[in-house]
C-alpha positions in Angstrom: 43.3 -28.6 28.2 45.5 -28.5 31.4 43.6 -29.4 34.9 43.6 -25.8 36.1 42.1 -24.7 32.7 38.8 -27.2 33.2 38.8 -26.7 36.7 38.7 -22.9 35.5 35.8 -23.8 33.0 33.7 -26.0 35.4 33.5 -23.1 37.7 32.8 -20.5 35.4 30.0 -23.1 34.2 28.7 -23.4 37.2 28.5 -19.6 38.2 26.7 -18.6 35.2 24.5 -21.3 35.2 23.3 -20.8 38.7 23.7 -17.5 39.5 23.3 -15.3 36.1 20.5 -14.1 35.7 18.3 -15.2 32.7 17.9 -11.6 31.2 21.5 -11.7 30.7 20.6 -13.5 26.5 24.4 -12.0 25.1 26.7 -12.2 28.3 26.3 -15.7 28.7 28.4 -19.1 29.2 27.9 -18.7 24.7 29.5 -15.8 24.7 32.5 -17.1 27.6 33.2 -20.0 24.8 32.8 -18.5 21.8 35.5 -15.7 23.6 37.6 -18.8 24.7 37.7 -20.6 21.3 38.8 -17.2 19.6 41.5 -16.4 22.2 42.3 -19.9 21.3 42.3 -19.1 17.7 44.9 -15.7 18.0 46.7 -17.9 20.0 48.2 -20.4 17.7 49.0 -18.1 15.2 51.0 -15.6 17.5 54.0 -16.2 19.7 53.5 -16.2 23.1 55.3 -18.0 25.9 53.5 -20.8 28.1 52.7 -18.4 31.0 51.2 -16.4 28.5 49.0 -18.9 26.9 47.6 -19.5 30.4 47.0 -16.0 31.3 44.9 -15.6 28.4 43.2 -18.6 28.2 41.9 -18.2 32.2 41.5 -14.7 31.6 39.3 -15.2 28.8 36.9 -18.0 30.9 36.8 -15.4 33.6 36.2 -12.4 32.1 32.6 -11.9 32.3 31.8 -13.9 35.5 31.0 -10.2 37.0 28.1 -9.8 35.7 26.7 -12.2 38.1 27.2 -9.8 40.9 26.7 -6.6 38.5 26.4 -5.3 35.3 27.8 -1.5 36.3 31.2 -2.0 36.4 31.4 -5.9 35.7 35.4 -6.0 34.9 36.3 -5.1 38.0 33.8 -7.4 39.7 34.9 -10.4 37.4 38.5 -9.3 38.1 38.2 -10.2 42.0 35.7 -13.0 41.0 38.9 -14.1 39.4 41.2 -13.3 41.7 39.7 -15.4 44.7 39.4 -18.2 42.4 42.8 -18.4 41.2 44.2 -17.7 44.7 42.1 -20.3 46.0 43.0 -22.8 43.8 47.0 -21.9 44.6 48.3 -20.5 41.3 51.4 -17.8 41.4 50.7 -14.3 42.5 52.3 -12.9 39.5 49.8 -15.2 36.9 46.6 -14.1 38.9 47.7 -10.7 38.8 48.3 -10.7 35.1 44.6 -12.3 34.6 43.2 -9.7 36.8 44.8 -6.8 34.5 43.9 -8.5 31.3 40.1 -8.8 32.3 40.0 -5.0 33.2 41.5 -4.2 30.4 38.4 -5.5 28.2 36.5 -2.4 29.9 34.8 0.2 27.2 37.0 2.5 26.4 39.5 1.4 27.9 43.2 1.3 25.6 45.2 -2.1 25.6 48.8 -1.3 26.6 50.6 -5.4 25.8 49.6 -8.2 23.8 47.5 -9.8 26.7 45.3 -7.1 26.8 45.2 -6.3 23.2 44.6 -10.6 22.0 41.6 -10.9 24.9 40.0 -7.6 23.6 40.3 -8.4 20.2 38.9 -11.6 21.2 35.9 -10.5 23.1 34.8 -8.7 19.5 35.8 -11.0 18.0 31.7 -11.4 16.8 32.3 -8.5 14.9 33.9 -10.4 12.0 32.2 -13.9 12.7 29.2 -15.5 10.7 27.3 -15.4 13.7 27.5 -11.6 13.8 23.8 -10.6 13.2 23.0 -13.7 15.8 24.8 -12.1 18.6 24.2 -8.8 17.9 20.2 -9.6 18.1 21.0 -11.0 21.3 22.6 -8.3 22.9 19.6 -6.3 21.8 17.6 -8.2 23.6 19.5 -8.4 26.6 19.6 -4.5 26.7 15.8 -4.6 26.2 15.0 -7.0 28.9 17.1 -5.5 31.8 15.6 -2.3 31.1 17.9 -0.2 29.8 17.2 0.7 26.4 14.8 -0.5 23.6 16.1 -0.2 20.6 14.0 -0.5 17.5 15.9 -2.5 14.4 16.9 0.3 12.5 18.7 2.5 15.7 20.3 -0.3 16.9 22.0 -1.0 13.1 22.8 3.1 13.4 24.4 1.5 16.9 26.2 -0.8 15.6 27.7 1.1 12.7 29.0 4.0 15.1 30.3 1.1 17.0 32.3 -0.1 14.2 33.2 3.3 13.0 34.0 5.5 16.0 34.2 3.2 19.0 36.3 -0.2 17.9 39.3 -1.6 16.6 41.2 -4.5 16.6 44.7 -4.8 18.2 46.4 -7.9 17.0 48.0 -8.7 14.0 46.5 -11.3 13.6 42.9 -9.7 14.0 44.0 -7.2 11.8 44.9 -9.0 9.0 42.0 -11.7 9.3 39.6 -10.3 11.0 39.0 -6.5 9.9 37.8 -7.5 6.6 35.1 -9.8 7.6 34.3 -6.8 10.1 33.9 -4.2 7.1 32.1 -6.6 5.1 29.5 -6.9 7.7 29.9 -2.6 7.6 29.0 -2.3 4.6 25.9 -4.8 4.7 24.4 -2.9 7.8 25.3 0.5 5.6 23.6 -0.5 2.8 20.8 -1.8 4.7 20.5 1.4 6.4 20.7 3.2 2.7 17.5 1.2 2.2 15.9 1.5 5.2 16.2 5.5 4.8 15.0 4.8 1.1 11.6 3.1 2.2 11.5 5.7 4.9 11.4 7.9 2.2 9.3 7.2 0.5 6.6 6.4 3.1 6.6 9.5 4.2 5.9 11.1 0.2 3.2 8.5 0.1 1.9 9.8 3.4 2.5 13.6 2.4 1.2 12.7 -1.3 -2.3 10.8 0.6 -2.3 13.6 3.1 -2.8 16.7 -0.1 -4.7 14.7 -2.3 -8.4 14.9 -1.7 -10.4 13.4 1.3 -11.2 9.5 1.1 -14.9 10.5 1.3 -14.9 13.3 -0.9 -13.3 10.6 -3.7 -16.0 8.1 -2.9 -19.2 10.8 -2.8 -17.5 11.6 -6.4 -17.0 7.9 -7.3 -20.4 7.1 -6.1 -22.0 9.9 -7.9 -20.5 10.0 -10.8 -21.2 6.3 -11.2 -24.7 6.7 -10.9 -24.9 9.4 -13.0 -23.5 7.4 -15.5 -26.1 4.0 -14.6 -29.4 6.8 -15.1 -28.2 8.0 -18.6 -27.4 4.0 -19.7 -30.9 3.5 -18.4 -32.6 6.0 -19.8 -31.2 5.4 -23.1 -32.3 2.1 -23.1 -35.5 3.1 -22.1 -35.5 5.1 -25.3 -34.3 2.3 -27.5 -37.1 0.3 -26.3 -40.2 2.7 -27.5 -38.5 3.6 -30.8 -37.7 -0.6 -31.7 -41.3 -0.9 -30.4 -43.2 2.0 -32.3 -40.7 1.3 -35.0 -42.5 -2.5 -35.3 -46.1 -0.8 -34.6 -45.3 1.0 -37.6 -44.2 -1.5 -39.8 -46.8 -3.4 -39.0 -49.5 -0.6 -39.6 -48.0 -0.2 -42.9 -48.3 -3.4 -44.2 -51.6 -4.6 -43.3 -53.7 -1.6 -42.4 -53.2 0.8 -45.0 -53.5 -1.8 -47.9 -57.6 -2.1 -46.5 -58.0 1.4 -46.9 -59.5 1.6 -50.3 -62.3 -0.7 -49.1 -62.7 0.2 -45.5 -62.8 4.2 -45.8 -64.1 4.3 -41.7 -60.5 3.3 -40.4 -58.6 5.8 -42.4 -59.1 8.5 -39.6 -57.9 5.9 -36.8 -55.1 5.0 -38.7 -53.7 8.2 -39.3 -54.4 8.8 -35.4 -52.3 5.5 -34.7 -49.0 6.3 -36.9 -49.3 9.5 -35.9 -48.7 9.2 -32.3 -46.4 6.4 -33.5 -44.1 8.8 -35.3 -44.4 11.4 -32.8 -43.0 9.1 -29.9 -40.0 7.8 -32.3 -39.6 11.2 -32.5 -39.2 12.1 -28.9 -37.5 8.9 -28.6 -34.4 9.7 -30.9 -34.9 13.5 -29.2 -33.5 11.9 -25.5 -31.4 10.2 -26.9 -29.7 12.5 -29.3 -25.9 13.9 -27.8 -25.2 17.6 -28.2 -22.4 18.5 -30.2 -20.1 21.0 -28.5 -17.0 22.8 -30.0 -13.9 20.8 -28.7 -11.8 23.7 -28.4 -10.4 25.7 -25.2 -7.8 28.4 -24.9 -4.8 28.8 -22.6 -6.9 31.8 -20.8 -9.7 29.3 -20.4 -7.5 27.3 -18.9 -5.8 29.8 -16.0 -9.1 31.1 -15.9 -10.4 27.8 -14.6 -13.6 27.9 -17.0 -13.5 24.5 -19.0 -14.1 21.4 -17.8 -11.1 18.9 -19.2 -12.5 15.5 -17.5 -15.2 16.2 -20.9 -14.0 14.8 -24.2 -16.7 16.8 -25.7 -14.6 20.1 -24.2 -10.9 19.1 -25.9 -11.5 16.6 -28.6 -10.2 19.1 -31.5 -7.3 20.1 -29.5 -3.8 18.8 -30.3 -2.5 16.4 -27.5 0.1 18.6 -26.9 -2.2 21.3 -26.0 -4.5 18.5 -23.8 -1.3 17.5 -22.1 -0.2 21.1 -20.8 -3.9 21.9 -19.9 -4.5 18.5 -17.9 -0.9 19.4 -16.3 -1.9 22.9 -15.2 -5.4 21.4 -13.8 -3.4 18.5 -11.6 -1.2 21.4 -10.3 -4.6 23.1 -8.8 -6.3 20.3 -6.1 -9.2 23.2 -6.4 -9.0 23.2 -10.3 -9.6 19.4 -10.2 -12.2 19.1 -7.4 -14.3 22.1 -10.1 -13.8 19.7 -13.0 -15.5 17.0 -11.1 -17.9 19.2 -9.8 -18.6 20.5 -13.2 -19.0 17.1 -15.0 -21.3 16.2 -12.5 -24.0 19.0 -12.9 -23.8 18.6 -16.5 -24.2 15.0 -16.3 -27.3 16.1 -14.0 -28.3 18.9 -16.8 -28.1 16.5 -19.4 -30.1 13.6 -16.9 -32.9 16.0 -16.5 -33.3 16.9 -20.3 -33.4 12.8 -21.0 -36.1 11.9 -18.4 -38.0 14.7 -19.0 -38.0 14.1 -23.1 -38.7 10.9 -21.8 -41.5 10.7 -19.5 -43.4 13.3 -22.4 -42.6 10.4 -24.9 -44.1 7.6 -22.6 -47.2 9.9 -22.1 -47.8 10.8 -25.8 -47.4 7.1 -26.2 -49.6 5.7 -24.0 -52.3 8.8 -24.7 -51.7 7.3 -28.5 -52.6 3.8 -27.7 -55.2 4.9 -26.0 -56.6 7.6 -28.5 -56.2 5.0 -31.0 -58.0 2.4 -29.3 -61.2 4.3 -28.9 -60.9 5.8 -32.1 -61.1 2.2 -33.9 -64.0 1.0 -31.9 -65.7 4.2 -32.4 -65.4 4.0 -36.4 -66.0 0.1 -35.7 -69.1 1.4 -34.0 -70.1 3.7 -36.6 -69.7 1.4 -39.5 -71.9 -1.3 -37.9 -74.7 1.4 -37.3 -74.6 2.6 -41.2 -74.6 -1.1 -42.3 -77.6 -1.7 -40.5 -79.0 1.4 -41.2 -78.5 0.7 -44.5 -79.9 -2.8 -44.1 -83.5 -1.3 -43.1 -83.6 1.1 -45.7 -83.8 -1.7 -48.1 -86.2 -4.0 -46.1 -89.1 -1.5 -44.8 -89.4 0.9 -47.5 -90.2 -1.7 -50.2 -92.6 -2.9 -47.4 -94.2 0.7 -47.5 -94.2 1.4 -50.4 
């Protein structure tokens, strides 16, 4: 590095170290280097004469000392920045003259016109084709956000920097041509497809949200949920309930046969209290297997019951002789109809009320008739108890006084 070059890159140091300001996370003394080192990097595989080689090395140090002073407009501020540097430090007219031209040149749409221009403004995107691409671009972002100008959310500042590479850059050199486009449409094509997939998930968040938005209420599902559930909890329990009195008049019964009606023949008096006992027995087993007995329906449908919205297909009992074919296109027409499905619901629950009803009202008569029979049975036995001991004494006094009297 000659002495004017570092003296060149301890001033530009200097100024961006003291008087950038720290919003500036892109445009930095990073950015003048990495600028530098690929100016550098054309450089040694072009042909260009010492005076050149100076020019664009001190033109690519000084380039984007402006924005210490402004961002509007920065190339012409780092151009005099320049300028008054150079001349201070006593280099030719014609050299500071050239730096100056090259640094406006790196202006936004501006067009190169020589290979000065064209190396320090292939240079200065050069980013564009480096590893550290995705690095600098999240910095620039940031820099834009920070000095208030624009926010840009992930995704619109990709679509940014695809138009960019697209519509609004190119490189010059040969050099950068050759070695760097490719690396630049590589990282084209990762941002493309990232955007393909962005737009993808988009999507398909927005069918979710459209799909969530026609399907039915999240409280509507859960008073169904709920309900049905329930539903479902009362006929378990009631069947149970039934299970319970027919094992338990089922054993009364068993045991009735095998030790009271043997005694018959010699103890006539508990015949009637018997029969009163198994009777009541039977009749609760009876009710018993009654609420607990399902109802057999027909299993069929036809198409017109179907458009007609009449039968209820959430019911196995309503389809289970149909083909599957037939089931599929019928559950297909229902999921068509949000109405159609919210009446099937609707429907299985009154019926699973209907049939509720008819169980705990076969059921509370069962409990009744059986507790009436334990009852019933229970005075009847002490009363024929009662009866017997009377006759046997009776009987006992008959044969003591009238011997006595007689």
């Amino acid at each position: 590095m000659t002495q004017l070059i570092e003296k060149t890159n301890n001033f530009v140091s200097q100024l961006l170290q003291n008087k950038l300001p720290k919003e500036f996370t892109y445009h930095n003394h990073v950015h003048t280097q990495r600028v530098f080192k690929s100016t550098k990097e054309i450089i040694d595989n072009s042909n260009f004469s010492k005076e050149e080689i100076l020019v664009l090395e001190l033109a690519a140090l000084l380039h984007d000392v402006g924005y210490t002073k402004t961002r509007g407009g920065h190339e012409e501020a780092s151009a005099l920045i320049a300028i008054d540097f150079l001349s201070t430090e006593g280099v030719e007219r014609s050299i500071v003259d050239q730096v100056a031209q090259t640094i406006r040149a790196t202006k936004l749409g501006v067009v190169p016109t020589n290979e000065l221009e064209k190396t320090l403004c292939d240079a200065d995107a050069s980013h564009f084709a480096k590893r550290y691409f995705e690095e600098a671009s999240e910095y620039l972002r940031q820099e834009l956000k920070l000095l208030g100008i624009i926010d840009h959310s992930l995704s619109s500042w990709r679509t940014c920097n695809i138009q960019m590479f697209r519509a609004h850059h190119q490189y010059y050199t040969d050099y950068a041509i050759k070695n760097w486009k490719p690396k630049k449409d590589n990282h084209l094509v990762t941002m493309l497809n990232e955007q393909k997939k962005y737009k993808k998930a988009k999507k398909k968040e927005k069918l979710k949200a459209k799909l969530k938005d026609e399907s039915p209420e999240k409280g509507v599902q859960s008073m169904f949920r709920i309900t049905l559930r329930n539903h479902i909890k009362l006929s378990d329990i009631a069947d149970t309930k039934a299970n319970i009195l027919l094992s338990v008049n089922a054993i009364i019964i068993s045991v009735a046969l095998s030790n009271l009606i043997p005694k018959l023949d010699k103890n006539e008096f508990l015949i009637v209290p018997t029969l009163i006992f198994m009777i009541f027995s039977i009749v609760s087993m009876i009710l018993s297997v009654l609420a607990t007995r399902p109802n057999v329906t027909s299993g069929k449908f036809t198409k017109q019951d179907v458009q007609d919205k009449k039968v209820n297909l959430l019911f196995f009992g309503n389809f289970h002789k149909m083909s599957l074919d037939q089931f599929e296109w019928a559950i297909n027409e229902m999921m068509k109809d949000k109405g159609y499905i919210y009446s099937a619901l609707t429907k299985d629950l009154y019926f699973l009320g209907v049939v509720l009803d008819r169980k705990y009202r076969i059921l509370r008569i069962t409990y009744t008739v059986f507790i009436i029979g334990i009852v019933v049975s229970a005075i009847a036995f002490a009363v024929f108890f009662k009866m017997q001991e009377g006759e046997i004494v009776a009987s006992t006094l008959t044969e003591t006084i009238f011997p006595i009297l007689s």
